[in-house]
C-alpha positions as CSV (number, residue, x, y, z in Angstrom):
1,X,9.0,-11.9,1.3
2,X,11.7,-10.9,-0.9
3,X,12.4,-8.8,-4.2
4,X,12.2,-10.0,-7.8
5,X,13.7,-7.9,-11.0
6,X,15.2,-9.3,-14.5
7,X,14.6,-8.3,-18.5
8,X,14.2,-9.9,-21.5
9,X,15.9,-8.8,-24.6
10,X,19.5,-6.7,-24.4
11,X,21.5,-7.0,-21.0
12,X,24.6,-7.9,-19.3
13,X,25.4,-10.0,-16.3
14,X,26.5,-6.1,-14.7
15,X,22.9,-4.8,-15.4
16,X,21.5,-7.8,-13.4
17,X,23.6,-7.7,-10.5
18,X,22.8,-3.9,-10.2
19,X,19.0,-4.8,-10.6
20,X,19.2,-7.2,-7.6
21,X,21.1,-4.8,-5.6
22,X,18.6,-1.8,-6.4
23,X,16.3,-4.3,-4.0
24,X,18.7,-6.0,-1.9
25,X,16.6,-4.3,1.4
26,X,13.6,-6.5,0.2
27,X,15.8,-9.7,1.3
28,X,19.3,-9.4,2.6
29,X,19.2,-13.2,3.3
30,X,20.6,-14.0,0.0
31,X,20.9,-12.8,-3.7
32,X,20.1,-15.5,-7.2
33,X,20.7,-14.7,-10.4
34,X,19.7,-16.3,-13.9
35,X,20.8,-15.0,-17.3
36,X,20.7,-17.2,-20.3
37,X,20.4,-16.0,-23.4
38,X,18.5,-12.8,-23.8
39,X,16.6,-13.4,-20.6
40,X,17.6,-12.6,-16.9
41,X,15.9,-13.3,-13.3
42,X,17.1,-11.8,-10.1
43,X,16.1,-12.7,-6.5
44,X,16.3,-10.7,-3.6
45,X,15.1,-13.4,-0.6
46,X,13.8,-12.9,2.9
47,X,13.9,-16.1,4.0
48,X,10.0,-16.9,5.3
49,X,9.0,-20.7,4.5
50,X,11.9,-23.6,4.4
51,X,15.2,-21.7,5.6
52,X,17.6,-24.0,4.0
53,X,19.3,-23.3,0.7
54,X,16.7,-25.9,-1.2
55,X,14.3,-22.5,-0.9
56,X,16.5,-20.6,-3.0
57,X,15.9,-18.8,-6.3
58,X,15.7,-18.2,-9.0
59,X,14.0,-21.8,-9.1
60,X,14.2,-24.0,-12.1
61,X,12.2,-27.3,-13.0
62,X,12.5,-28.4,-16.6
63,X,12.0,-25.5,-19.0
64,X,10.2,-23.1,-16.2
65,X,12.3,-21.1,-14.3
66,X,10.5,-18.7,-11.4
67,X,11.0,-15.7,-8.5
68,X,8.6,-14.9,-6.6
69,X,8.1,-12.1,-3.7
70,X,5.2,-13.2,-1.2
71,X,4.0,-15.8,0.9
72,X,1.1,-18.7,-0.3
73,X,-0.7,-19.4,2.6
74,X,-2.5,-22.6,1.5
75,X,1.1,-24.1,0.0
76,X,0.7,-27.0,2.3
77,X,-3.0,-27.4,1.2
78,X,-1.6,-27.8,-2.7
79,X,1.3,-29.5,-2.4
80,X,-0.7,-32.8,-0.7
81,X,-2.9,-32.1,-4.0
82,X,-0.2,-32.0,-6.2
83,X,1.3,-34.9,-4.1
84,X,-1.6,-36.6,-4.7
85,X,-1.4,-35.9,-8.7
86,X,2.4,-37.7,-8.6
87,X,4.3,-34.6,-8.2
88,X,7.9,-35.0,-6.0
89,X,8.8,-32.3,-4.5
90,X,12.9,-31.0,-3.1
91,X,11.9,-28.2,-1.0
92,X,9.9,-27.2,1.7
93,X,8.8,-24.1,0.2
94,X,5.8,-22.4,-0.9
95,X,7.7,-21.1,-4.4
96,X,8.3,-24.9,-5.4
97,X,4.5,-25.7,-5.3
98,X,3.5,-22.4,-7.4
99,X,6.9,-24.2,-9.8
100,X,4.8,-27.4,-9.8
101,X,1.4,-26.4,-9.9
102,X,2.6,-24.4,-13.1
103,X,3.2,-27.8,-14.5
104,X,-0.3,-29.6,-13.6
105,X,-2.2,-26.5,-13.9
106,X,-0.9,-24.1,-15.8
107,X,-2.1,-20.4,-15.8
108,X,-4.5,-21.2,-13.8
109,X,-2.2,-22.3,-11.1
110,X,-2.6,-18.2,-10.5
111,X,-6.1,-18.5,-9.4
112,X,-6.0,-21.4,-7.0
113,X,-2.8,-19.4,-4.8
114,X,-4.4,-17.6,-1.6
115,X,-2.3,-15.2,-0.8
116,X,0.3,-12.3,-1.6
117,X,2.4,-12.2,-4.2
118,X,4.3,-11.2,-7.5
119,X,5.8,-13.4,-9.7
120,X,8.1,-13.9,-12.5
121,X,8.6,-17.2,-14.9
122,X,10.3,-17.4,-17.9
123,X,9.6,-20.7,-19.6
124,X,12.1,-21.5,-22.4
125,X,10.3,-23.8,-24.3
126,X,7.6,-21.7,-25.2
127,X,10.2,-18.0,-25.2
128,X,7.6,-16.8,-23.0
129,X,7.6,-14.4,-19.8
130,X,4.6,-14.9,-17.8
131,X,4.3,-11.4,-14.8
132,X,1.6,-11.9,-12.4
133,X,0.3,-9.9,-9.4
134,X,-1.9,-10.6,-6.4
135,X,-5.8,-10.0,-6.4
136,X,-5.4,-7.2,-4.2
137,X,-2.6,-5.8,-5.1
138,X,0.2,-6.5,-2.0
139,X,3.0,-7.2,-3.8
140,X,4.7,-4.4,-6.4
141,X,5.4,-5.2,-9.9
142,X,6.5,-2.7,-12.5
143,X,7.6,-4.0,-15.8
144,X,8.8,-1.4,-19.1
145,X,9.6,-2.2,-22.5
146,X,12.5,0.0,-24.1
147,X,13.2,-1.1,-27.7
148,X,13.2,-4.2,-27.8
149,X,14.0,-4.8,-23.7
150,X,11.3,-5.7,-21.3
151,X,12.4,-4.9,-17.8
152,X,10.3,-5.4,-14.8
153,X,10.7,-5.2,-10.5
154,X,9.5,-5.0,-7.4
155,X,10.7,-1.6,-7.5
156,X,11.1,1.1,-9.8
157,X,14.7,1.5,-8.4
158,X,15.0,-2.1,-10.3
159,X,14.7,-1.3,-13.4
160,X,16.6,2.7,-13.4
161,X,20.0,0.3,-12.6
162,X,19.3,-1.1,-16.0
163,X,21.3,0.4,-18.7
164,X,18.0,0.4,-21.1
165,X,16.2,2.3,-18.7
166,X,15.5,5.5,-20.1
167,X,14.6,8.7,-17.7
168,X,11.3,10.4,-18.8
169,X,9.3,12.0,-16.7
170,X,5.2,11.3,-17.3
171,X,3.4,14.4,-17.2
172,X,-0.5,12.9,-17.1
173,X,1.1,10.9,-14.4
174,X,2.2,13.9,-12.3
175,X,-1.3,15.4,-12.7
176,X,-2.6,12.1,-11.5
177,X,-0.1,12.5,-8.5
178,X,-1.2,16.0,-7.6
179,X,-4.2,15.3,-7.4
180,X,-4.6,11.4,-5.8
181,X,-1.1,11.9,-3.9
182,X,-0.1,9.1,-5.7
183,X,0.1,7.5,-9.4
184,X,-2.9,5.5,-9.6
185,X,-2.2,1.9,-11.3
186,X,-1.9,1.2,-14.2
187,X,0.3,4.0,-14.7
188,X,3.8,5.1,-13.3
189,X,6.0,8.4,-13.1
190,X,8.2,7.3,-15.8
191,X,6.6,6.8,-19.2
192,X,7.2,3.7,-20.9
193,X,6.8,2.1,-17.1
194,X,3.6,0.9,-15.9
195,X,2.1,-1.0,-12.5
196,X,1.3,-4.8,-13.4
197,X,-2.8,-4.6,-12.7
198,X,-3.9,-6.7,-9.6
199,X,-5.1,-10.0,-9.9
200,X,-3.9,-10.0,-13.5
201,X,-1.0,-12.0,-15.7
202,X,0.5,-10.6,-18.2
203,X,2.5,-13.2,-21.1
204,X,5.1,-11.7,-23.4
205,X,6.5,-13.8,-26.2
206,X,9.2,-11.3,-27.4
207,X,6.7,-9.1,-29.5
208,X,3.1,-9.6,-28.4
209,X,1.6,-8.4,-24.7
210,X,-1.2,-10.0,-23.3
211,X,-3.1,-9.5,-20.2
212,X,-5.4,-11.7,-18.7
213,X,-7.3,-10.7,-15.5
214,X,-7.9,-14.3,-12.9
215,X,-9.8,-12.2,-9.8
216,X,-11.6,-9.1,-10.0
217,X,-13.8,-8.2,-7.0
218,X,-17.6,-8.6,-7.2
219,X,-20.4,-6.8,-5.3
220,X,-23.3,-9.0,-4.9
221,X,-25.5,-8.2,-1.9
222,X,-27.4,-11.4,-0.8
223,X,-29.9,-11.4,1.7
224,X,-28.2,-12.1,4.5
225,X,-29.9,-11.2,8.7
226,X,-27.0,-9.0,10.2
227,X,-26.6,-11.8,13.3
228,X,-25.5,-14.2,10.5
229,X,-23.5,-12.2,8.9
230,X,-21.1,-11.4,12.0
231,X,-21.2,-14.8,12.9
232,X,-19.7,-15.6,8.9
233,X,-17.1,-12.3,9.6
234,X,-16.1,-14.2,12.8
235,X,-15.4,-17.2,10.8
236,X,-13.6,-15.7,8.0
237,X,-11.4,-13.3,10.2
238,X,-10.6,-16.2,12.7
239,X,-9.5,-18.5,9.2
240,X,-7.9,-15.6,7.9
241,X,-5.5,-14.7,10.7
242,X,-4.8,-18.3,11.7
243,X,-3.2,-18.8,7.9
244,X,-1.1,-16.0,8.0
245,X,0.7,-17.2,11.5
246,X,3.1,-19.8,9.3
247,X,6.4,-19.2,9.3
248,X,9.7,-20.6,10.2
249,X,10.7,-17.2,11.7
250,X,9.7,-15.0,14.9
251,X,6.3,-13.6,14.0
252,X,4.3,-10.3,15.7
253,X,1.3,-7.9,15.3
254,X,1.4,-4.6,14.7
255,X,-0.9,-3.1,17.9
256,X,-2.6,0.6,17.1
257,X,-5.0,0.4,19.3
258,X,-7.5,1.4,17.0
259,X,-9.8,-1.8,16.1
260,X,-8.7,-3.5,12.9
261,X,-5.6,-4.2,14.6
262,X,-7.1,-4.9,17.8
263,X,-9.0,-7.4,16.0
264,X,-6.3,-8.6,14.4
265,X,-4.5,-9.6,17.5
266,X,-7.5,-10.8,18.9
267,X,-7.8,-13.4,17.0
268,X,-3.4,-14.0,16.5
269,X,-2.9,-14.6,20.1
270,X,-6.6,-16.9,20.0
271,X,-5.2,-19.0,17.6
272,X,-1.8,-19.2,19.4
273,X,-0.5,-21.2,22.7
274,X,2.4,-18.9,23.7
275,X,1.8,-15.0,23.5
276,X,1.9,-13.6,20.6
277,X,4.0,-10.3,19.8
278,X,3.0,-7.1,19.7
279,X,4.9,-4.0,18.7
280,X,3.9,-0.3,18.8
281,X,4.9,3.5,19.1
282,X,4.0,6.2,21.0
283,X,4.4,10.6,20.1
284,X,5.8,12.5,22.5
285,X,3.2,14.6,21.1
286,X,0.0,13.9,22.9
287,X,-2.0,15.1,20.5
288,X,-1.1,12.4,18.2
289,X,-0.7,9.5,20.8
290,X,-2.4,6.4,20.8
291,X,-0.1,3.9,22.5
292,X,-2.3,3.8,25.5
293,X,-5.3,1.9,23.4
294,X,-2.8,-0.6,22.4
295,X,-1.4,-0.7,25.7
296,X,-4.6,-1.6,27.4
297,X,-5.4,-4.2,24.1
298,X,-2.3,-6.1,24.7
299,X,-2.9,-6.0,28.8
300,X,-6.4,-7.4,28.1
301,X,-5.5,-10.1,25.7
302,X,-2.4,-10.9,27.2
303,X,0.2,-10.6,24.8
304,X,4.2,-9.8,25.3
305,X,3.5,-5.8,24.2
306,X,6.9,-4.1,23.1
307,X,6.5,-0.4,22.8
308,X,8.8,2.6,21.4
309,X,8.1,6.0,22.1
310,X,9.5,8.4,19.3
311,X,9.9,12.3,19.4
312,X,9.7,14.5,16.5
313,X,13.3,14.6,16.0
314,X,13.2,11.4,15.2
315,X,10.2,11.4,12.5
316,X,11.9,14.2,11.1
317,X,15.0,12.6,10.5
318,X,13.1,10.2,8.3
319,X,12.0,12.6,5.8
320,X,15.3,12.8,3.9
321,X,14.6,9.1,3.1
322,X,11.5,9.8,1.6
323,X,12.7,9.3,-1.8
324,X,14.5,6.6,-1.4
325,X,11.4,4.9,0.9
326,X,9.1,5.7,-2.5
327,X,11.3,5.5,-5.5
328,X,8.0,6.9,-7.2
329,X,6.5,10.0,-5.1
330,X,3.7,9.2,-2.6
331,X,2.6,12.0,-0.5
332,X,1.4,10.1,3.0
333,X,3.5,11.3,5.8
334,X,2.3,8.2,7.8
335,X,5.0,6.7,5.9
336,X,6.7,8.1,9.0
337,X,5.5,6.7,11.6
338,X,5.1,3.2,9.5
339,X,9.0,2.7,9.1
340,X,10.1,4.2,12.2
341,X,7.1,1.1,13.7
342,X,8.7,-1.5,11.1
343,X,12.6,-0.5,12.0
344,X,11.7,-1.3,15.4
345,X,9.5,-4.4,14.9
346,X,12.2,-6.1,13.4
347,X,14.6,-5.8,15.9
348,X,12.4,-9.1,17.5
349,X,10.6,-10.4,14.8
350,X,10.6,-10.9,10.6
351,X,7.0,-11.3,10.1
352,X,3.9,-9.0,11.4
353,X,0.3,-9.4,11.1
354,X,-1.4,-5.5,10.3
355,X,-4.8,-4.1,10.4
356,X,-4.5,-3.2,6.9
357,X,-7.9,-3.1,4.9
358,X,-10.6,-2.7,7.6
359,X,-11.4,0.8,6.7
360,X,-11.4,0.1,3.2
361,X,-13.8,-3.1,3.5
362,X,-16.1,-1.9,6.4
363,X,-16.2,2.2,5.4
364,X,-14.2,3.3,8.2
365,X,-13.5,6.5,6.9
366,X,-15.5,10.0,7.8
367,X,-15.8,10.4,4.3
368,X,-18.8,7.7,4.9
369,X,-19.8,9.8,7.8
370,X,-19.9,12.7,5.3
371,X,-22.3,11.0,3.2
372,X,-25.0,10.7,5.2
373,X,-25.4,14.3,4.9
374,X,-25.4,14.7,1.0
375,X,-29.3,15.6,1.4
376,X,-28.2,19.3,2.5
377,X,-25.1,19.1,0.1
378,X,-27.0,22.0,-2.4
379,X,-27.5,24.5,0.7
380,X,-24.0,23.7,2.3
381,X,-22.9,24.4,-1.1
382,X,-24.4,27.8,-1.2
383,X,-23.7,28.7,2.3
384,X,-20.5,27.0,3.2
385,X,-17.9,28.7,1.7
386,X,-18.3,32.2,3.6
387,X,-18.6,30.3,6.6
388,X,-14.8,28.7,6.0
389,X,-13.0,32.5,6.2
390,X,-14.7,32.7,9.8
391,X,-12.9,29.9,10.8
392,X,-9.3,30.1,12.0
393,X,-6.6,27.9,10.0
394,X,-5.7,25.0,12.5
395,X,-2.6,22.9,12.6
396,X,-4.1,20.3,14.8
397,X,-4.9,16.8,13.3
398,X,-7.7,16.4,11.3
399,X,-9.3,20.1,13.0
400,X,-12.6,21.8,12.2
401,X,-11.3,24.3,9.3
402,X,-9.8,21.3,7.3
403,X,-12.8,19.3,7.9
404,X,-15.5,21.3,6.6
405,X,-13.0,22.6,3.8
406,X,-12.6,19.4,2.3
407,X,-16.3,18.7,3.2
408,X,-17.2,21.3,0.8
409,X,-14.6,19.9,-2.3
410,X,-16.5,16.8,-2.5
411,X,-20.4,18.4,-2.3
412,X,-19.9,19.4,-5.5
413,X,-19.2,16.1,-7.0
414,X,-21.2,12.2,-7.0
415,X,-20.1,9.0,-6.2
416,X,-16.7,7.9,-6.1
417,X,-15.8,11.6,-7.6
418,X,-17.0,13.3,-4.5
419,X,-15.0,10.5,-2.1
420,X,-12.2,11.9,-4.7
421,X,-12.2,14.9,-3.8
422,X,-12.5,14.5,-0.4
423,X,-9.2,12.9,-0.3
424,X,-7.0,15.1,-2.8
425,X,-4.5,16.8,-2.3
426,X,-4.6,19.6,-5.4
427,X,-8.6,19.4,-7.1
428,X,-8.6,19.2,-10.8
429,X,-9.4,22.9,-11.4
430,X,-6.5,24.0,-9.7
431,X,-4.1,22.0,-12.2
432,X,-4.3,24.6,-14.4
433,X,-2.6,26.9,-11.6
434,X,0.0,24.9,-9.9
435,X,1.3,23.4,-13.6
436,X,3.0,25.4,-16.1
437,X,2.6,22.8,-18.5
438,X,-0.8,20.8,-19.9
439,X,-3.2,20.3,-16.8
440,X,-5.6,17.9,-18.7
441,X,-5.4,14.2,-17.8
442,X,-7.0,11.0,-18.3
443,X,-9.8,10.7,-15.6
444,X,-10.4,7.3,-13.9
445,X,-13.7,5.6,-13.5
446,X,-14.4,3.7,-10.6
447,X,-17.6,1.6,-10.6
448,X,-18.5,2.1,-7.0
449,X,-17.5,4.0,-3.5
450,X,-15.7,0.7,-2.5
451,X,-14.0,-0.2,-5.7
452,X,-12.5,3.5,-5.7
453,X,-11.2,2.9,-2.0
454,X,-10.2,-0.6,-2.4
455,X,-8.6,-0.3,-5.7
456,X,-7.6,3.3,-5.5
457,X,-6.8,4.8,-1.9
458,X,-5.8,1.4,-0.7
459,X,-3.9,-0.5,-3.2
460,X,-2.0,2.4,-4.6
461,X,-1.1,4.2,-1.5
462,X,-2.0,2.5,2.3
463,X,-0.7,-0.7,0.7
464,X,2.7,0.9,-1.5
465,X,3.2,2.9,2.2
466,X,3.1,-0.1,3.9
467,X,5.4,-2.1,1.6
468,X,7.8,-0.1,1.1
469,X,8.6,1.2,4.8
470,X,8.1,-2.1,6.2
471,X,10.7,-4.0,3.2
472,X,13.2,-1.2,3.7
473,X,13.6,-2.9,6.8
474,X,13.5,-6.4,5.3
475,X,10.1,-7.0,7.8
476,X,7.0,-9.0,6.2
477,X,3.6,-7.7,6.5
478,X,0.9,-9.8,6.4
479,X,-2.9,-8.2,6.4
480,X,-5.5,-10.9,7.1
481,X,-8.8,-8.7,6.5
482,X,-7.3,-9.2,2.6
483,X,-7.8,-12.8,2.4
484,X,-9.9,-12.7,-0.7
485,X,-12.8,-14.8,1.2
486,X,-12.9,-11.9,3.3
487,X,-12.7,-9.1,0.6
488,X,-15.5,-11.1,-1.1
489,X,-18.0,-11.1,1.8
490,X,-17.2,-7.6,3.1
491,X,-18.4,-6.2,-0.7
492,X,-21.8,-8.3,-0.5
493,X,-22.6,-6.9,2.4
494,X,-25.1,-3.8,2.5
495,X,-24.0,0.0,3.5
496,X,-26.7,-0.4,6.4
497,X,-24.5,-3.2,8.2
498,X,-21.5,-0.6,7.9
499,X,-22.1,2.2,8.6
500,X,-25.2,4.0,11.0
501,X,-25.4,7.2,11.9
502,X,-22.2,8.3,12.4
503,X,-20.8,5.2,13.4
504,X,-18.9,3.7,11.1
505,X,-17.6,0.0,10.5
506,X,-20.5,-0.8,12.7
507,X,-20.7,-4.7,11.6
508,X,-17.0,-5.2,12.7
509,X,-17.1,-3.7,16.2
510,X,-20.4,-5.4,16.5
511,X,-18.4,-8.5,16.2
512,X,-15.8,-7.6,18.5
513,X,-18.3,-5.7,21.4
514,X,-17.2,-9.0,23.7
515,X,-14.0,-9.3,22.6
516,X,-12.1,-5.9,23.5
517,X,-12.2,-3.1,25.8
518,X,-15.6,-1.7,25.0
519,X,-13.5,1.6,24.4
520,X,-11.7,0.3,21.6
521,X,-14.3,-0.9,20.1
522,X,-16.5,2.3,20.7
523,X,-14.1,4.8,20.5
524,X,-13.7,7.3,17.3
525,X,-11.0,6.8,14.5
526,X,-7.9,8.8,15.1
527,X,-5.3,7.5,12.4
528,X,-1.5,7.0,12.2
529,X,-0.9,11.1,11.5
530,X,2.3,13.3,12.4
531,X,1.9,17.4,13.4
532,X,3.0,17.5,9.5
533,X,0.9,21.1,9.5
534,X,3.2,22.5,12.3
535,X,6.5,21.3,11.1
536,X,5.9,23.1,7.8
537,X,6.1,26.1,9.4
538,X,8.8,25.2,12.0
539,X,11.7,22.0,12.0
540,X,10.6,21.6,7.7
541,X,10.2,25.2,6.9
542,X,14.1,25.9,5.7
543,X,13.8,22.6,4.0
544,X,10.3,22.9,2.1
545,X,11.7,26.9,1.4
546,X,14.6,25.4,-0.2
547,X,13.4,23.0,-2.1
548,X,10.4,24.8,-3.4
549,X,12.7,28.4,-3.9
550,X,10.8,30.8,-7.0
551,X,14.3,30.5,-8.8
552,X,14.8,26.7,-8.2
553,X,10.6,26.3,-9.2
554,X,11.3,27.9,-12.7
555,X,14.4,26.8,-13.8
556,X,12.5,23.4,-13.4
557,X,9.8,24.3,-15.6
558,X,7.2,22.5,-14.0
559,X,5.0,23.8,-11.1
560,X,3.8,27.7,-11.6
561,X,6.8,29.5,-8.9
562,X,4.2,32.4,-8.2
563,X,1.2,30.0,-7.1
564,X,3.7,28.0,-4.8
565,X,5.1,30.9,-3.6
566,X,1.3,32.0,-2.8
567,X,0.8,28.8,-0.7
568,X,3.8,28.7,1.3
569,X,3.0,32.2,2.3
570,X,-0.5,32.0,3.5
571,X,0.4,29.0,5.3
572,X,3.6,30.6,7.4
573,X,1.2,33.7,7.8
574,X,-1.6,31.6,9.2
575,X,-3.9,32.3,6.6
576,X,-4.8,29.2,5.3
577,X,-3.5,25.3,5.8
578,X,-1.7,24.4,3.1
579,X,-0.7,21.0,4.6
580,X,-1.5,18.5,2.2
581,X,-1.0,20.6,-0.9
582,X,3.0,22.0,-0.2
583,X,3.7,18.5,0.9
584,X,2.7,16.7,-2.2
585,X,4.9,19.2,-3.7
586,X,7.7,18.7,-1.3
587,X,7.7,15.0,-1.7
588,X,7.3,15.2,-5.6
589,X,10.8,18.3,-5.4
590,X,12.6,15.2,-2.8
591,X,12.3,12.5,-5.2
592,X,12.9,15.0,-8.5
593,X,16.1,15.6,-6.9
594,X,16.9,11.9,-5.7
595,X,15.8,10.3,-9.2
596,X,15.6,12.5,-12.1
């Protein structure tokens, strides 16, 4: 795991070295640079797969010269192939195969690599850049053009240490935010700056961009009897997991409790001799603890459980790294609890396994719940609103107001719109209120419920959370229910096998009913949440006053001052939960002030 950066076209040796050391979290192990010509490559590396220095990059082979952040899990399977083919090889490492198998294969080299990853090679013969990013979209890439300079990173803070780099803020974009709590991909905060599209390459030649997609996911349903299809799930979460336990450095699980990383560590510590590692934290806030579940996981399988318990002081003392965590604003406070869990992971290990994806694949959400009910969605439409004043605001997580309140934003709404809704922060008719300028925006289609969560919810916010806490503190993350065989299989599968009655991801904790604690399996979703209502009107009230002041708000010239100064008030009053909405706009004020 590591950091990659560089430009084609105008740019000093100076710009470079800044670019790497924008990202020198995302691998403190060692720094590489390349500049020759117009063209530059930087490498920040966290030294996975072959330790020595015959791992490090930039890597060059004849006229191709590569970085690469992520790890190839089948690198050993393709190198005895390219072996095989009369390739020699220097290293032990997974980046000299994708170097080699770029010279047998080509392009398509991209769609025989199974895992994570974000690459970029420059191949001088040709003059040609080549940027490609994973199927699912771990691994960032960014990549701008400005004039006649192509810049690209693994972060956006990357490319701002560029001298090229030119600061203008994307106003469709910050709708987009508002709404999804988060800039869906393609697009980014900055104009001229976009997200590389997953499983896609992208060739530039000096003038001409092309992008080519290798992996898209499909969503064929074959006729399959539920008993054989948790016996496949078995199989492909057992091959999964055991793929992503190489390394040449101490490896863990991240433990919840909750199943998808039970599962995860079920089948870790199966495929291990010694015990595996497992890390977790606890609230001193019961209301939000879980670190009993994982407790009783790790005493059932047997693994050497390591556990932090944290207190709000602490998770508040993250938020003023928010901005630098997210370089482009992301309104998830789990982010919290997710670096505080990484910080303390790595203190034993550089690698960890997550449950990352189960939710996404196997309609864990309520939101699925939700749907079962969309036969009485015209009546709760006509009744449901007067009911919601009876209801006392709540602070508690997830409560019964905010439930039924977000309930009734998506029964207005079909498809992957209504599941939109359900998750916003701001809904689109309320742009026109917050924003002082243009509230129109350009509206993304998603072809299904699962495409929208998988390449919406999930890819541009679980996974950039995930990332980015876990890489400030130069720790891996690996999610084995995104191997791609598993992806594929999960969408075949029918809604019946996920989800009945109420129960949701009901195929996977079939599957794991003799594995774990029949209260893990059983037990309902709680998440990875912080008392982020309370704090807003307690320990982040002087800070969230401050930063979103009437005077400050319209010197700015952004948000409307009266309507924010409407929704801080009813929520100190008690009038109303304003949780998700005056944090998107305390996250967006936290990285205005840190970036632009």
């Amino acid at each position: 795991m590591c950091g990659i950066t560089g430009f084609v076209g105008k740019g000093t040796e100076d710009d470079l070295l800044k670019m790497v050391s924008a990202i020198k979290h995302r691998g403190p192990d060692n720094q590489g640079t390349l500049l020759k010509d117009d063209v530059a490559l930087g490498h920040a590396r966290l030294a996975i797969i072959d330790l020595s220095p015959a791992g490090h990059q930039p890597m060059t082979r004849g006229n191709l010269s590569l970085v690469f952040n992520g790890e190839i899990y089948n690198f050993k399977e393709l190198r005895a192939e390219l072996e095989n083919k009369g390739a020699k090889f220097s290293s032990n490492s997974d980046t000299e195969v994708i170097l080699l198998g770029l010279e047998f294969w080509g392009l398509d080299v991209f769609t025989r690599l199974r895992g994570m990853f974000a690459i970029a090679l420059y191949d001088f013969a040709k003059r040609e850049l080549v940027l490609a990013r994973d199927p699912l979209g771990k691994k960032p890439l960014y990549w701008g053009k400005f004039g006649q300079t192509l810049l690209f990173g693994s972060e956006l803070k990357a490319l701002l240490a560029h001298h090229a780099f030119e600061k203008r803020l994307d106003l469709d974009s910050l709708n987009q935010y508002l709404i999804h709590e988060c800039v869906p991909t393609p697009g980014s905060i900055w104009k001229e700056v976009q997200k590389l599209e997953p499983g896609t390459y992208l060739t530039y030649d000096g003038n001409n961009l092309v992008a080519e997609k290798f992996w898209q996911p499909t969503y064929n349903t074959p006729d399959i009897k539920l008993s054989d299809a948790v016996t496949k799930l078995d199989g492909l979460l057992a091959d999964a997991t055991k793929a992503r336990l190489i390394s040449d450095v101490p490896l863990g699980v991240f433990l919840s409790g909750g199943i998808d990383s039970s599962a995860v560590t079920y089948y870790a510590q199966k495929a291990n001799k010694q015990k595996i590692k497992t890390f977790s934290i606890g609230f001193k806030e019961k209301n939000y603890d879980e670190s009993n579940y994982a407790r009783q996981v790790a005493k059932h399988l047997g693994t050497d459980h390591h556990e932090q318990i944290v207190s709000a002081a602490d998770m508040l003392d993250v938020v003023p790294l928010i901005a630098d965590i997210f370089d482009e604003p992301v309104a998830d406070a789990s982010v919290i609890p997710t670096y505080l869990l990484s910080k303390f992971t790595r203190q034993h290990v550089t690698v960890a396994l997550g449950g990352d994806g189960g939710d996404e694949l196997f309609e864990g959400y309520q939101t699925y719940v939700a749907e079962q009910f969309r036969i009485f969605f015209p009546i709760i439409r006509a009744l449901g609103y007067p009911v919601t004043k009876l209801l006392p605001p709540s602070g508690n997580y997830f409560s019964l107001d905010f439930k039924i309140s977000k309930f009734l934003d998506g029964a207005r709404a079909l498809g992957p719109e209504r599941h939109s809704r359900w998750l916003a922060s701001f809904q689109r008719e309320e742009l026109s209120q917050i924003l002082i300028h243009d509230s129109r925006f350009t509206n993304h289609e998603w072809g299904s419920v699962g495409e929208f969560y998988l390449r919406r919810y999930l890819m541009d916010q679980v996974l950039v959370k995930v990332d980015r806490a876990s890489m400030r503190s130069a720790l891996e993350v690996r999610a084995p229910f995104l191997d791609t065989r598993v992806v594929e299989f999960a969408n075949s599968l029918p809604h019946k096998y996920k989800v009945r009655g109420i129960t949701t991801k009901y195929i996977l904790k079939k599957l794991m009913q003799d594995k774990l604690p029949s209260e893990i399996v059983w037990r309902r979703k709680k998440g990875f949440a912080v008392p982020l209502s309370n704090w807003l009107k307690t320990d982040l009230c002087p800070l969230s006053n401050d930063l979103l002041a009437p005077q400050k708000i319209k010197r700015e010239g952004v948000f409307n001052p009266g309507y924010v100064e409407k929704l801080l008030r009813e929520h100190s009053t008690g009038n109303r939960n304003n949780t998700k909405k005056i944090w998107t706009l305390v996250v967006f004020e936290l990285w205005r002030e840190k970036w632009l």
